[in-house]
Each structure stands twice: as C-alpha cells, then as structure tokens.
C-alpha positions as CSV (number, residue, x, y, z in Angstrom):
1,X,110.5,187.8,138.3
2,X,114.0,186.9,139.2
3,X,114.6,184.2,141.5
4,X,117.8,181.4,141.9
5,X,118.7,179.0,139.6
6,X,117.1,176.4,138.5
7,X,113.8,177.8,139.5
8,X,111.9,179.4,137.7
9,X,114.0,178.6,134.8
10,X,112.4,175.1,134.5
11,X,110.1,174.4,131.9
12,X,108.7,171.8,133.6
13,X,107.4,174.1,136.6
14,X,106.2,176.7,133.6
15,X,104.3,173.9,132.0
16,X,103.1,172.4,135.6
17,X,101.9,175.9,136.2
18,X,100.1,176.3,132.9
19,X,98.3,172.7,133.2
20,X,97.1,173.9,137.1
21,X,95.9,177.0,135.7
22,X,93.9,175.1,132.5
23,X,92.8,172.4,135.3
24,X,91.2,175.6,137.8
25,X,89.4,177.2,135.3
26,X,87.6,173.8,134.2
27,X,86.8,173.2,137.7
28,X,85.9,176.4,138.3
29,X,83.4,176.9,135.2
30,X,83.2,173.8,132.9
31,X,84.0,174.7,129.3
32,X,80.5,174.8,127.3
33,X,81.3,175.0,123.4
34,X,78.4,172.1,122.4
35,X,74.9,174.4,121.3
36,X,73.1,171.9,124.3
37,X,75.1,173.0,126.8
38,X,76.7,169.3,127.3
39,X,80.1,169.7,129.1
40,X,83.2,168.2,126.5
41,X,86.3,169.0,128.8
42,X,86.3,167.9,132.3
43,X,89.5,167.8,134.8
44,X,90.6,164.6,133.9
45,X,90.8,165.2,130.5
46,X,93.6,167.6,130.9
47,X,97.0,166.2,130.3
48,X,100.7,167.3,130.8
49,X,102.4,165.6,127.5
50,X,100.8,164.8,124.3
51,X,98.9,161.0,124.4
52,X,98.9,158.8,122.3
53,X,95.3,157.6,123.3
54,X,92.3,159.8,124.6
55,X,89.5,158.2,126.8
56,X,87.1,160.7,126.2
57,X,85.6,163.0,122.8
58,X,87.6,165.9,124.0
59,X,91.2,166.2,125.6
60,X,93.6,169.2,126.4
61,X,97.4,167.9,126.5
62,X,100.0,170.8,127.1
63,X,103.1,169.7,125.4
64,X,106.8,171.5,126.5
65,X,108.6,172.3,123.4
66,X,111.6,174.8,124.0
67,X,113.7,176.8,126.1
68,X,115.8,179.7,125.4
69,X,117.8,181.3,127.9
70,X,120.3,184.2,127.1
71,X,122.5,186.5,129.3
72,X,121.1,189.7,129.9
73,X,122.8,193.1,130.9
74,X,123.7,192.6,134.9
75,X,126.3,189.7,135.6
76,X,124.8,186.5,135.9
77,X,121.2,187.5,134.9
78,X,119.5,185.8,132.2
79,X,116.1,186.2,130.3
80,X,114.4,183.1,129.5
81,X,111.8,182.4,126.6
82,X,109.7,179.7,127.1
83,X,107.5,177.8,124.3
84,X,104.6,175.6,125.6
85,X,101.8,173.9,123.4
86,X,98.6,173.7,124.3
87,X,96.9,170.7,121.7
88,X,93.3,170.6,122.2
89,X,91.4,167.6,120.5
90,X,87.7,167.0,119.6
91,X,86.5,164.2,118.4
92,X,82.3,164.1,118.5
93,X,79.6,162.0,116.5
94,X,77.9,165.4,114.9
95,X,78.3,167.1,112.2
96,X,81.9,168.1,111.2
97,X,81.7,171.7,110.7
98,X,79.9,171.4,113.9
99,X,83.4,169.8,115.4
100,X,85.4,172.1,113.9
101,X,83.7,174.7,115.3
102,X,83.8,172.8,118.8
103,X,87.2,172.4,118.5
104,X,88.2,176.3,117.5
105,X,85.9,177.6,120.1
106,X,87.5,175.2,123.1
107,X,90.7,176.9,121.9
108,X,89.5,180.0,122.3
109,X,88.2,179.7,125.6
110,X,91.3,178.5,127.1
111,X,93.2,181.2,125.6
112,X,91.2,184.0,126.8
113,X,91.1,182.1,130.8
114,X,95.0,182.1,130.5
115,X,95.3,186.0,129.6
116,X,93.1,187.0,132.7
117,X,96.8,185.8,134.2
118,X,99.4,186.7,132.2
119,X,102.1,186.2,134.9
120,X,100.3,182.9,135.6
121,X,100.6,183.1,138.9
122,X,103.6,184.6,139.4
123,X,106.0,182.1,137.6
124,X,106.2,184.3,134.3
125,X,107.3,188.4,133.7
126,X,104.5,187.6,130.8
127,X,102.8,184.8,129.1
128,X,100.5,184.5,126.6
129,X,99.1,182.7,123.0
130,X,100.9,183.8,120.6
131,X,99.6,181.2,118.2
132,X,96.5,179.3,117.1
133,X,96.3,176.8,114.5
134,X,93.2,174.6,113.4
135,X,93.6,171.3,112.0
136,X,93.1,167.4,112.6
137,X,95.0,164.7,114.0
138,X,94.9,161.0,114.2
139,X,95.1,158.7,117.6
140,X,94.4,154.9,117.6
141,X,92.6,155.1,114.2
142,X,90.7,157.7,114.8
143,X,90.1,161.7,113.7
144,X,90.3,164.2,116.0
145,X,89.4,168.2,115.2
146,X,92.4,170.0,116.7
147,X,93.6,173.1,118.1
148,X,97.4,173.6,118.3
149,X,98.1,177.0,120.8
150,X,101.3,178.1,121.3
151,X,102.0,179.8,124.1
152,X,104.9,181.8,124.7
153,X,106.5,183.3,128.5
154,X,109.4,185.1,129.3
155,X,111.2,185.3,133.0
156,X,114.3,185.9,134.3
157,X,116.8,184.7,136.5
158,X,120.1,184.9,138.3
159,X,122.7,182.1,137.1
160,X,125.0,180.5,140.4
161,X,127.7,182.8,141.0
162,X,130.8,180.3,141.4
C-alpha cells in the first residue's frame, strides 16, 4: 500500500490498528484458554503500551518498538519495516503449569486471529508473528506467566517531493 507521508508510515497508526484488531476479535468471540471455559481476557484488558500495573489475572499490552524505513527503487518511495510487541500476561491462583499453559495458549490464539488479516485491514503490504517467546514477568510484586509476540509488517510509501 503506498499512500502520502506520514501515513501509513506511523507506527503509532500500525500499532493503533493492531490493538483494534486484538480488541474486535475479543469482542467478537472471548478468548477461552481456562479447561472451565471462564473468560481471562476481556476488552478492557487490552492495552496500547506496556503497564506497569494490571487490574485483572490476564492483560494484553501491545508495545511499539521499531521503525525502519529505507528508500526503495522509484524516487521518493520507501519500504518500511515495522516491529510491534504483543506482551500477554497471566497471572491465576491454579496450578502453574496450568498458567503456563494459559498463558502460551492466549498467545497462540491471538496470533492465529491476526493472520486471518495479514494486511490488517489495509494499513500493512503484510504483517504477521514472527516471534513467540514464553517466560515470566514481575508487576507490583507479583508473577505473571508471559507471552512476548513479535510481530513484524512492512508497507510502503511515497516521501514529500520538495
């Protein structure tokens, strides 16, 4: 997709388009990963930034990392490279394998609702995880399963001729 600058080339608007994508598919079918069918992510516990306190046992938080923008063949044209990540957090009073497993399985869901769009609604050439890491993470005194995503898009624009 080409379009003037600054847009699409911001990475706020990328990352504003991920979190409204992430925030539909919740709405639209609440993420189930507990074996009892309770309901750990809702719409409000999707957040653009990292935070540094979570009201609830399970967050998303979709964290802007990097931009890369390089000139490419026709005058003025650029591609960009867009890194994104996606931290999802579980934090439940259950067993912890059961967590871990909570936590990985959250992860997975959200990455397999954002490939059913890899253009992500038309902001992106192509976007997609390119990246999943388990591990844990600590807020306010308190351990958190995680799930670090990265996700990585690529567009491309015209630069201002002057």
């Amino acid at each position: 997709m080409t379009g003037p600058y600054p847009y699409p080339a911001n990475i706020t608007k990328i990352t504003e388009a991920l979190f409204n994508r992430i925030v539909a598919g919740v709405a639209g079918a609440p993420y189930s990963v507990l074996s009892d069918g309770e309901t750990v992510l809702l719409e409000e516990d999707v957040y653009y930034g990292d935070q540094s306190r979570l009201p609830h046992a399970t967050a998303v938080c979709l964290e802007p990392s990097d931009k890369d923008r390089v000139l490419s063949g026709a005058p003025n044209m650029t591609t960009n490279d867009f890194t994104i990540f996606i931290l999802v957090y579980v934090q439940l009073v259950q067993d912890v394998q059961q967590t871990r497993k909570d936590a990985d399985n959250l992860a997975y869901d959200i990455e397999h609702w954002l490939h059913q769009d890899l253009q992500l609604s038309g902001t992106l050439i192509h976007g997609f995880v390119s990246r999943a890491e388990s591990g844990f993470t600590f807020k306010q005194n308190t351990l958190y399963r995680s799930s670090r995503m990265t996700y990585s898009g690529r567009n491309k624009t015209s630069l201002p001729v002057a």
